[in-house]
N, CA, C and O atoms as a MOPAC input file, in Angstrom:
PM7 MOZYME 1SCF
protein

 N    101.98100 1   -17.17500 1   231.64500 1
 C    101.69000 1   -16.03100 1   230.79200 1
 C    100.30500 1   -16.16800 1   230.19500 1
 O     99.81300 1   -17.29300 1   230.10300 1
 N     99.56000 1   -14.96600 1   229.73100 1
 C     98.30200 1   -15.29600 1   229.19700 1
 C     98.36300 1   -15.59400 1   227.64000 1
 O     99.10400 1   -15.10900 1   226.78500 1
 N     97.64400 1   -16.27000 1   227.56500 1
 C     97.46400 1   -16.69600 1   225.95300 1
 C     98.17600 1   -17.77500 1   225.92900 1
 O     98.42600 1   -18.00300 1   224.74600 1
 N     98.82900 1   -18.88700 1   226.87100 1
 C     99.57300 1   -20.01100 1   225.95400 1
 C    101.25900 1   -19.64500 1   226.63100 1
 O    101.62500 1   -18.51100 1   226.94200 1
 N    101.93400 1   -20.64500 1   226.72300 1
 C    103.00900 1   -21.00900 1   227.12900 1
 C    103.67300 1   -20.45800 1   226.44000 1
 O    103.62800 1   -21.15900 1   225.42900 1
 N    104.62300 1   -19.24700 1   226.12900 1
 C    105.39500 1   -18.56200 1   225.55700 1
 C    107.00100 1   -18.68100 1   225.85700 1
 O    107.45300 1   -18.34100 1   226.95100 1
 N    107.82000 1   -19.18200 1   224.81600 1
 C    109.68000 1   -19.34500 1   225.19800 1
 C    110.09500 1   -18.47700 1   224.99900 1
 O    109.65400 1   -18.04600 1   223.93300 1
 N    110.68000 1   -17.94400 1   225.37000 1
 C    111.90000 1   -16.92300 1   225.47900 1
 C    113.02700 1   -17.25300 1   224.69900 1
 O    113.86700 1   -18.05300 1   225.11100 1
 N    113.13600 1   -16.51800 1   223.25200 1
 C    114.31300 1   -17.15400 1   222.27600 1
 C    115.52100 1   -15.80900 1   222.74400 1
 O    115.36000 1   -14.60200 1   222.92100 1
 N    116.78500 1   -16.74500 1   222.82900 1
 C    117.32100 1   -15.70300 1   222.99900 1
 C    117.81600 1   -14.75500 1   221.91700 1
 O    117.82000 1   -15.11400 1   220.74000 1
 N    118.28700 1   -13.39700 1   222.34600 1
 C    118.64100 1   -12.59000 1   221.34100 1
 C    117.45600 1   -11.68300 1   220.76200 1
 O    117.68000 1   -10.51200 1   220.45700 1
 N    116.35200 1   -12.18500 1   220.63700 1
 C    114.88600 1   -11.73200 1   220.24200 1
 C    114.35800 1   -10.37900 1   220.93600 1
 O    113.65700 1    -9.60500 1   220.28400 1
 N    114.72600 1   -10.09600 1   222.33600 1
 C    113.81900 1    -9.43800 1   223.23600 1
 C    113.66500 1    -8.15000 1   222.49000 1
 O    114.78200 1    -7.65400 1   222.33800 1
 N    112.73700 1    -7.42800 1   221.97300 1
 C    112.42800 1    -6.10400 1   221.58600 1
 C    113.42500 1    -4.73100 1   222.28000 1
 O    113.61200 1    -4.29800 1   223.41700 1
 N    113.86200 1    -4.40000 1   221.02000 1
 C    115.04800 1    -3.21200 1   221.41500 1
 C    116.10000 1    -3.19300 1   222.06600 1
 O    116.58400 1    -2.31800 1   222.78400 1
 N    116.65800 1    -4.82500 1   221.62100 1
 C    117.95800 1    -5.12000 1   222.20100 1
 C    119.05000 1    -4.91900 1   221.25500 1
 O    120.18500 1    -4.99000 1   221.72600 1
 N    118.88400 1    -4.61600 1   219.66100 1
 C    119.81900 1    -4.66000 1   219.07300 1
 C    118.95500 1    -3.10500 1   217.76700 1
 O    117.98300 1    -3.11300 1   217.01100 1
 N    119.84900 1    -2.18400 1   218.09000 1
 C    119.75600 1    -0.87900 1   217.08500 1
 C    119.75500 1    -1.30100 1   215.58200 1
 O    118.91200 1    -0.99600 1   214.73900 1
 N    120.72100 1    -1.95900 1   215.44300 1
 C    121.63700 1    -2.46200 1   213.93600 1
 C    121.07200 1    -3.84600 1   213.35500 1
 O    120.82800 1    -4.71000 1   214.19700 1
 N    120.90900 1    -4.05700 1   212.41400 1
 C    120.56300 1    -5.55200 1   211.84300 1
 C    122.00400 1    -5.81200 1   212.12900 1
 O    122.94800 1    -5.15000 1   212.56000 1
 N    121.73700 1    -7.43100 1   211.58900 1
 C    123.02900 1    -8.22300 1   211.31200 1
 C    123.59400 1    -8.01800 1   210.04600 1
 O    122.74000 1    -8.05300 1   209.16000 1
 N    125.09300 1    -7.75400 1   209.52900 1
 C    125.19300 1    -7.48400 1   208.36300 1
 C    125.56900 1    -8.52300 1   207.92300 1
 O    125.12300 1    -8.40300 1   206.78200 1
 N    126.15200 1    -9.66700 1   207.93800 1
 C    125.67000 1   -10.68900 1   207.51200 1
 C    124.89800 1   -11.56100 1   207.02800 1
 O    125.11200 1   -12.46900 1   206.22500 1
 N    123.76100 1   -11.15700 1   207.69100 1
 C    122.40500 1   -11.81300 1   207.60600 1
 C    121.65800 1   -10.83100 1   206.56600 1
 O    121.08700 1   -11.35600 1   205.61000 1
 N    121.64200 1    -9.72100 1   206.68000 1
 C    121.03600 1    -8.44100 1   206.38300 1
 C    121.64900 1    -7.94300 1   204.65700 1
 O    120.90800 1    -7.83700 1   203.67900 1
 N    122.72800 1    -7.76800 1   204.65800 1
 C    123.63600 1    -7.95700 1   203.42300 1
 C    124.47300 1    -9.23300 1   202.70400 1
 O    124.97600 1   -10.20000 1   203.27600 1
 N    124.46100 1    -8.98300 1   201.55600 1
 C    125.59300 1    -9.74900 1   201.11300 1
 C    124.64100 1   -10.54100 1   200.21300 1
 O    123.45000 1   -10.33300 1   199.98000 1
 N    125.46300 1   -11.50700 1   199.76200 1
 C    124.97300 1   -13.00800 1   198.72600 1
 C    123.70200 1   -13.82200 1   199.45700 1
 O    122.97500 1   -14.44000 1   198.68000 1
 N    123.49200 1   -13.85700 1   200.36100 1
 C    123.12200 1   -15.04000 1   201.06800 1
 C    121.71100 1   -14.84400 1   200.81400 1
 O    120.88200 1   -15.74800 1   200.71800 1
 N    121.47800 1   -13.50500 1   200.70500 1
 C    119.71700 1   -12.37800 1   200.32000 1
 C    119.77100 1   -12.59200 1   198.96800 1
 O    118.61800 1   -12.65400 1   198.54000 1
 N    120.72000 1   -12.75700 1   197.95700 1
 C    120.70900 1   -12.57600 1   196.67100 1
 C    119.28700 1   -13.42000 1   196.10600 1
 O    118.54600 1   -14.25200 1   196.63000 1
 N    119.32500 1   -12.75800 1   194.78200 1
 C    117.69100 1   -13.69900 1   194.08000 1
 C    118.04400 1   -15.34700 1   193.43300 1
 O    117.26500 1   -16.16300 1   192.94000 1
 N    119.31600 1   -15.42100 1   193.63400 1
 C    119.36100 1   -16.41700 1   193.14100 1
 C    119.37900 1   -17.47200 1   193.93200 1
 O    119.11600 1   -18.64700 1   193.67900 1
 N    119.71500 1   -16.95300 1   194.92300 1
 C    119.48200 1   -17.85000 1   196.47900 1
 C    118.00100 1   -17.97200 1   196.71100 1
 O    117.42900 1   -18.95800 1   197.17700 1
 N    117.60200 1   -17.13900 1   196.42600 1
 C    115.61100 1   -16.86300 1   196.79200 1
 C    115.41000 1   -18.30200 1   195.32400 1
 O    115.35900 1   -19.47800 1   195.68500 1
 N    115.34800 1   -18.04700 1   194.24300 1
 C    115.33300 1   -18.75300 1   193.49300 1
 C    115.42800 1   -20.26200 1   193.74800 1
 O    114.59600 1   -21.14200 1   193.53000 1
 N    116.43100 1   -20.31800 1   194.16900 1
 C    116.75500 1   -21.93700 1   194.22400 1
 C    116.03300 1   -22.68100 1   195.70300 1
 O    115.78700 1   -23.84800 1   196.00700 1
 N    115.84200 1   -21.29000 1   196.44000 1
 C    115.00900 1   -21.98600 1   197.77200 1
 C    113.76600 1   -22.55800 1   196.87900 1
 O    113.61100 1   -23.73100 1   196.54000 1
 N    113.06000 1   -21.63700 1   196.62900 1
 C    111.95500 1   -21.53500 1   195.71700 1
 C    111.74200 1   -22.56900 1   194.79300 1
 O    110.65000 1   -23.13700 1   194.79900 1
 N    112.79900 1   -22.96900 1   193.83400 1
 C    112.79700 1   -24.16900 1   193.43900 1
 C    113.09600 1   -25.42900 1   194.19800 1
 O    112.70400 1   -26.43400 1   193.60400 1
 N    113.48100 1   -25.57400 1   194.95300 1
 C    113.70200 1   -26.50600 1   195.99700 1
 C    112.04800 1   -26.99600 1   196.74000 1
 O    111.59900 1   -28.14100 1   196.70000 1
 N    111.56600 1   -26.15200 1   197.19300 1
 C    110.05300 1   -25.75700 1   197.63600 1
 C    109.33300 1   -26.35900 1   196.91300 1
 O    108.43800 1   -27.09400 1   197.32800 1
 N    109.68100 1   -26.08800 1   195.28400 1
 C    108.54600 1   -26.44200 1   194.21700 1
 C    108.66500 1   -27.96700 1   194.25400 1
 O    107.66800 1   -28.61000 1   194.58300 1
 N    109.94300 1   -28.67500 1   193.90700 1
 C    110.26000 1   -29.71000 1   194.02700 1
 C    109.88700 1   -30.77800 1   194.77700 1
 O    109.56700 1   -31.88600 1   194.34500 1
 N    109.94600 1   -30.32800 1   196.22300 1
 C    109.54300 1   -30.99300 1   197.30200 1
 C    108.19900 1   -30.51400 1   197.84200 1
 O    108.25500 1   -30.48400 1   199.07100 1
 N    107.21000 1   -30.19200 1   197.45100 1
 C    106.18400 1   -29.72800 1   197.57200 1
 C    105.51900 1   -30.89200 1   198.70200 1
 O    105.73900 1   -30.74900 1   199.90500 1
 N    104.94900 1   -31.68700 1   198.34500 1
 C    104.61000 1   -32.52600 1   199.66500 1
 C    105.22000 1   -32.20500 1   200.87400 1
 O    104.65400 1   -31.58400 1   201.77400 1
 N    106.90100 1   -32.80600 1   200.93100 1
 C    107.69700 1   -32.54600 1   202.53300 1
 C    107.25100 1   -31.40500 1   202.82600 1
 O    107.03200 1   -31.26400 1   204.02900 1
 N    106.93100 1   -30.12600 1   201.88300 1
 C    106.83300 1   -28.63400 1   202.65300 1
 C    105.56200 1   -28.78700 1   203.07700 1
 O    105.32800 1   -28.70100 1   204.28300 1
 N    104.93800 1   -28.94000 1   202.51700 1
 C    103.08100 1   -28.92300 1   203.27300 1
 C    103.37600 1   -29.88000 1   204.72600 1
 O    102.88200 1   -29.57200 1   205.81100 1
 N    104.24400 1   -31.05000 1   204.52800 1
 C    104.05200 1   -31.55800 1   205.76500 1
 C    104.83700 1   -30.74700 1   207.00000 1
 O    104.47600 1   -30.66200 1   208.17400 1
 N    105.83700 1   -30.26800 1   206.46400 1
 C    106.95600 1   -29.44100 1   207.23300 1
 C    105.90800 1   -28.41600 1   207.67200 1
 O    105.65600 1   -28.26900 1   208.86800 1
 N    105.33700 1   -27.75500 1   206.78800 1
 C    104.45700 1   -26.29200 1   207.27700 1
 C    103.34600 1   -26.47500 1   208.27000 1
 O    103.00000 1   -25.62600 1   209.09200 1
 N    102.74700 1   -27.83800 1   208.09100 1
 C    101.56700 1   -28.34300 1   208.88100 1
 C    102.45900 1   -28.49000 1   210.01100 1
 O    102.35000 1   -27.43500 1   210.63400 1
 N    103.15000 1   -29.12200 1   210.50700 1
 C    103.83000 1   -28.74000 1   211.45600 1
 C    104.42300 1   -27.85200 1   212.74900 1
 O    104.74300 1   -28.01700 1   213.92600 1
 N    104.35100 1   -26.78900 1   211.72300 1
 C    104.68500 1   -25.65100 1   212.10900 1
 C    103.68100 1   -24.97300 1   212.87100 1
 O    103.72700 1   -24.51000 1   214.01100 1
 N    102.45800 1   -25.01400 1   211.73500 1
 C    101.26800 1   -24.60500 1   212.60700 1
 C    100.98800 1   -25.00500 1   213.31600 1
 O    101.01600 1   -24.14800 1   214.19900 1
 N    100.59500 1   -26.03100 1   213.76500 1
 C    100.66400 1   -27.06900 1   214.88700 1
 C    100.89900 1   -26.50400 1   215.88300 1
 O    100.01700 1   -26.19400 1   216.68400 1
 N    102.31800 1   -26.21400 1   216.06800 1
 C    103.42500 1   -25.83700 1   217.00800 1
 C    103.00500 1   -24.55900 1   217.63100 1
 O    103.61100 1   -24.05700 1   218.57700 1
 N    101.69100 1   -23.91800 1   216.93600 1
 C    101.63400 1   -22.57500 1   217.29700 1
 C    100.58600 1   -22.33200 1   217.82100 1
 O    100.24300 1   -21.20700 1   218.18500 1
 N     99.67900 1   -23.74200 1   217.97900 1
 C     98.62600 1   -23.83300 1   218.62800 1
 C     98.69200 1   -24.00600 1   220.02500 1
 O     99.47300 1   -24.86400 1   220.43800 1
 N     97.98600 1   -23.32000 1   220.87900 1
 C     97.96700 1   -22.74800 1   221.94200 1
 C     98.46900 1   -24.09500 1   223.07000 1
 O     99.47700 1   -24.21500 1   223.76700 1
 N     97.07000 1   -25.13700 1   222.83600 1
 C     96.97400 1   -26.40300 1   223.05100 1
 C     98.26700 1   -27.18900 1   223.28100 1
 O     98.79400 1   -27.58400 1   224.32100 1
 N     98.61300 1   -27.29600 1   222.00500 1
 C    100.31300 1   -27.74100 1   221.55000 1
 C    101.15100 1   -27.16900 1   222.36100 1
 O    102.05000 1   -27.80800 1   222.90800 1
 N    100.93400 1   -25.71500 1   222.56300 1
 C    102.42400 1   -24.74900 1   223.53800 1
 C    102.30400 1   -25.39700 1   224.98900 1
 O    103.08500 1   -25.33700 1   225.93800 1
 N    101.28500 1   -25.92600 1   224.87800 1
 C    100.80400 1   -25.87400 1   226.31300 1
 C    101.55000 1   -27.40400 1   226.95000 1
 O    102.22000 1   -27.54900 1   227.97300 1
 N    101.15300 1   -28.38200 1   225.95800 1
 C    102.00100 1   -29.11800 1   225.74100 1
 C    103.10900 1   -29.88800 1   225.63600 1
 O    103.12400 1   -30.77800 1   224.78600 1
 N    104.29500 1   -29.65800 1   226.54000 1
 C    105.97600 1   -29.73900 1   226.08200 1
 C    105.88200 1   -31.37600 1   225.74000 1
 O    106.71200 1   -31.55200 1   224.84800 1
 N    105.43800 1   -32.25200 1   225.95900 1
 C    106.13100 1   -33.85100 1   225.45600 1
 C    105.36200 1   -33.61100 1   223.64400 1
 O    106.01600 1   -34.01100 1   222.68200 1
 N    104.40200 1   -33.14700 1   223.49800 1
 C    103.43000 1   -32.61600 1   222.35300 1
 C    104.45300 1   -32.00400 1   221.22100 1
 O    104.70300 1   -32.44700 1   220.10000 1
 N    105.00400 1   -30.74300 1   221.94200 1
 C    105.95800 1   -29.80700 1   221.01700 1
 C    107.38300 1   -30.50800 1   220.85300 1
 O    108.05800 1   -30.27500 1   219.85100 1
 N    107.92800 1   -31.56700 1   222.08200 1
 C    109.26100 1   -32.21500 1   221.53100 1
 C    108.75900 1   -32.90100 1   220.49600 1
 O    109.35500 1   -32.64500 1   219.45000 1
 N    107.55000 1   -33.97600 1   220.35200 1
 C    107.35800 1   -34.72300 1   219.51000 1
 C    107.32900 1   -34.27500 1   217.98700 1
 O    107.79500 1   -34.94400 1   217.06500 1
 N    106.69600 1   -33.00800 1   217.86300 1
 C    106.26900 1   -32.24700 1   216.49100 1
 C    107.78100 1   -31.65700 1   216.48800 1
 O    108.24300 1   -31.69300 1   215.34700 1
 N    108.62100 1   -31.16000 1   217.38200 1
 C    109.91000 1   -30.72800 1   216.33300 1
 C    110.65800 1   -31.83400 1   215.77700 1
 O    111.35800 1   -31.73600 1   214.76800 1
 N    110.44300 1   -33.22800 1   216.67500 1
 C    111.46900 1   -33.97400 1   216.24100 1
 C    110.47100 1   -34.65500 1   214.79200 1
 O    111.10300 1   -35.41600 1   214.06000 1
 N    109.38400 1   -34.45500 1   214.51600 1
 C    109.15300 1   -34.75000 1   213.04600 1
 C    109.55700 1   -34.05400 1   212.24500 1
 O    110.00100 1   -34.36100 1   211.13900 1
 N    109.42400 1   -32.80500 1   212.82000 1
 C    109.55500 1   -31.70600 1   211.67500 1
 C    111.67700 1   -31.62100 1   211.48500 1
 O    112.08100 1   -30.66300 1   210.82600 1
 N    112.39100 1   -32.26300 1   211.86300 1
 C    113.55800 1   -32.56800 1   211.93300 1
 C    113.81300 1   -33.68700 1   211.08700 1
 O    114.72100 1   -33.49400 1   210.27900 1
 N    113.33900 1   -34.64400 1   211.05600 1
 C    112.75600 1   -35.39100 1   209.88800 1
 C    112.61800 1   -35.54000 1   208.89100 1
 O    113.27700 1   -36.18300 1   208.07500 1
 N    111.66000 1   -34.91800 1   208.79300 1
 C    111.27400 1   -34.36800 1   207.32500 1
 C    112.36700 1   -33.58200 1   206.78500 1
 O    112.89600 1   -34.06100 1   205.78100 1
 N    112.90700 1   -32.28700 1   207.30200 1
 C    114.02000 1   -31.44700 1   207.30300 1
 C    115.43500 1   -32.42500 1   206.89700 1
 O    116.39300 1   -32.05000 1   206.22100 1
 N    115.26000 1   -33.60400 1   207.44900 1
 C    116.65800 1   -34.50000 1   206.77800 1
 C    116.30900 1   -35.55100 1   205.82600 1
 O    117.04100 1   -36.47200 1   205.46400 1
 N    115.10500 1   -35.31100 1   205.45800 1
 C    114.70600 1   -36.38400 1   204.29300 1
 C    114.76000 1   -35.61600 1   203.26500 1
 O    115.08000 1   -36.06500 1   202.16400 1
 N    114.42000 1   -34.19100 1   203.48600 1
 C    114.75100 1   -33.10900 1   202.33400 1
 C    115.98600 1   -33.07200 1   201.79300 1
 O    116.29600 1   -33.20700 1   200.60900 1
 N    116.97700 1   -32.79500 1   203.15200 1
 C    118.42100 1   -32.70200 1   202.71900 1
 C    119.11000 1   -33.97700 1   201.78700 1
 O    119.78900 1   -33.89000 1   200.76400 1
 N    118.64700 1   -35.24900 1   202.58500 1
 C    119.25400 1   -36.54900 1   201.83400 1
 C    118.74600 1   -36.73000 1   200.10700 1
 O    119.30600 1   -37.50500 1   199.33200 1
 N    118.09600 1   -36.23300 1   199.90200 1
 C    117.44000 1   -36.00200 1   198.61000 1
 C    118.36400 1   -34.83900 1   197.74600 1
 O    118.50100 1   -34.95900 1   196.52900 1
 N    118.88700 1   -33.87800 1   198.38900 1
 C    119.58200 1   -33.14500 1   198.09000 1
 C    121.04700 1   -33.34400 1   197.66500 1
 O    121.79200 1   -32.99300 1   196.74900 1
 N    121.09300 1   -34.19200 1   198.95400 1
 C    122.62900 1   -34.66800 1   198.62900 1
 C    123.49900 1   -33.72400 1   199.81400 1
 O    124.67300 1   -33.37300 1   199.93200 1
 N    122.47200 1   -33.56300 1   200.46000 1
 C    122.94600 1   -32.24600 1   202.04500 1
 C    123.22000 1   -33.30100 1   203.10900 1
 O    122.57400 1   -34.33200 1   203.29800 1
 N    124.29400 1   -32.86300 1   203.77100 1
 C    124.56000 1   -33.31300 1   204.91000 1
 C    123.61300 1   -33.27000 1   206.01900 1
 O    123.40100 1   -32.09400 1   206.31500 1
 N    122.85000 1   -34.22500 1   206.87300 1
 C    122.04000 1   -34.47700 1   207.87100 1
 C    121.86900 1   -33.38300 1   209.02800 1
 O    122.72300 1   -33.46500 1   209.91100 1
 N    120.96600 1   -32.42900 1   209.16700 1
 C    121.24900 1   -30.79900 1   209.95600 1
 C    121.99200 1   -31.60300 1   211.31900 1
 O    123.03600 1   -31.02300 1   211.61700 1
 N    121.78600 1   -32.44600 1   211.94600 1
 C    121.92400 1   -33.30700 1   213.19500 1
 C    123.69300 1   -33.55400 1   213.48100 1
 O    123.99200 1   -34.27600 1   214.43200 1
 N    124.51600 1   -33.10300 1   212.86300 1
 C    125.88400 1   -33.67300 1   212.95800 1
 C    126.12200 1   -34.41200 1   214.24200 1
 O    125.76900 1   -34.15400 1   215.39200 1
 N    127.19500 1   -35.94200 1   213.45500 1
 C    127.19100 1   -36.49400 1   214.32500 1
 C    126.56200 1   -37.43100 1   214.53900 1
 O    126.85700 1   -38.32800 1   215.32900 1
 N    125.39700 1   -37.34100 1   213.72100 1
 C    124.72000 1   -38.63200 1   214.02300 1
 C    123.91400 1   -39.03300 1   212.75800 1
 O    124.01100 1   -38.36900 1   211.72600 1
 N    123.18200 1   -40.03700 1   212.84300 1
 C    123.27800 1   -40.98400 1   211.22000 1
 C    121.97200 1   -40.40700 1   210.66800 1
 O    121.25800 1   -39.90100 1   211.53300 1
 N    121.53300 1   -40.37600 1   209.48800 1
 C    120.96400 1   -39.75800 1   208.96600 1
 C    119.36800 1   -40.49000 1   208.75800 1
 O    119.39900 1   -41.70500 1   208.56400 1
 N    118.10600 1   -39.88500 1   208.78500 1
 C    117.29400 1   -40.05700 1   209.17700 1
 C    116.24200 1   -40.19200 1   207.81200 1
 O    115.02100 1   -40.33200 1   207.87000 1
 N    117.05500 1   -40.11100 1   206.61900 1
 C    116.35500 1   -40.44400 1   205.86800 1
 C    115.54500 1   -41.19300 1   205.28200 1
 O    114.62500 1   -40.88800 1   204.52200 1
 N    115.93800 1   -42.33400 1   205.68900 1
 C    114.55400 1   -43.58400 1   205.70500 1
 C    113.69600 1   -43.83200 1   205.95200 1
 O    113.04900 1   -44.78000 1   205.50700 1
 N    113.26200 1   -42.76100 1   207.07400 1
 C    112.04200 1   -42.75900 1   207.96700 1
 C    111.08800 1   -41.86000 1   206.64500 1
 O    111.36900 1   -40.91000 1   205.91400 1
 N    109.74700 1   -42.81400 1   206.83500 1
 C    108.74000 1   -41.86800 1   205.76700 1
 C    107.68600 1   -41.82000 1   206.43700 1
 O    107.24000 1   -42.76100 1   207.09200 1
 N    107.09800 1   -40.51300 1   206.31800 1
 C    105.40800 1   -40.42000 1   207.03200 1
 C    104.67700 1   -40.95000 1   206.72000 1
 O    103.56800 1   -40.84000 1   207.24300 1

């Protein structure tokens, strides 16, 4: 494809779905107090997020797409970080099943 190695997520493809999800779309889960506590969570962990976000960008660099041993490596940090957040939390490891990765520090 031009511009960079592009994945195909499923469910995504443009004008496959009329309706949001009402789940996703309605209910508690949108509420402000949920926004809130992400938000405070964010504030809290401010470092992990800059490293989490640097990450991200990363991932979106052309170079990087181009990349696949490049992009496994950067999700499995950014997975990482994502369970060093949670263990701090007192959240169960996103990874079920397997032992928790919190010890590891950048």
């Amino acid at each position: 494809m031009a511009g960079g190695a592009q994945r195909p997520v499923p469910g995504t493809q443009p004008g496959n779905l009329t309706k949001g999800h009402a789940q996703v779309d309605a209910g508690t889960v949108t509420g402000p107090g949920d926004l809130e506590m992400a938000l405070g969570n964010a504030r809290d962990h401010r470092e992990d997020m800059v490293l989490w976000l640097a990450l991200q960008v990363m991932m979106t660099d052309n170079v990087a797409l181009a990349d696949d041993a490049l992009q496994d490596r950067l999700i499995i940090l950014q997975d990482r970080i994502e369970n060093m957040m949670r263990a701090r939390l007192g959240l169960p490891d996103r990874d079920a099943g397997y032992p928790s990765t919190a010890s590891w520090a950048p």
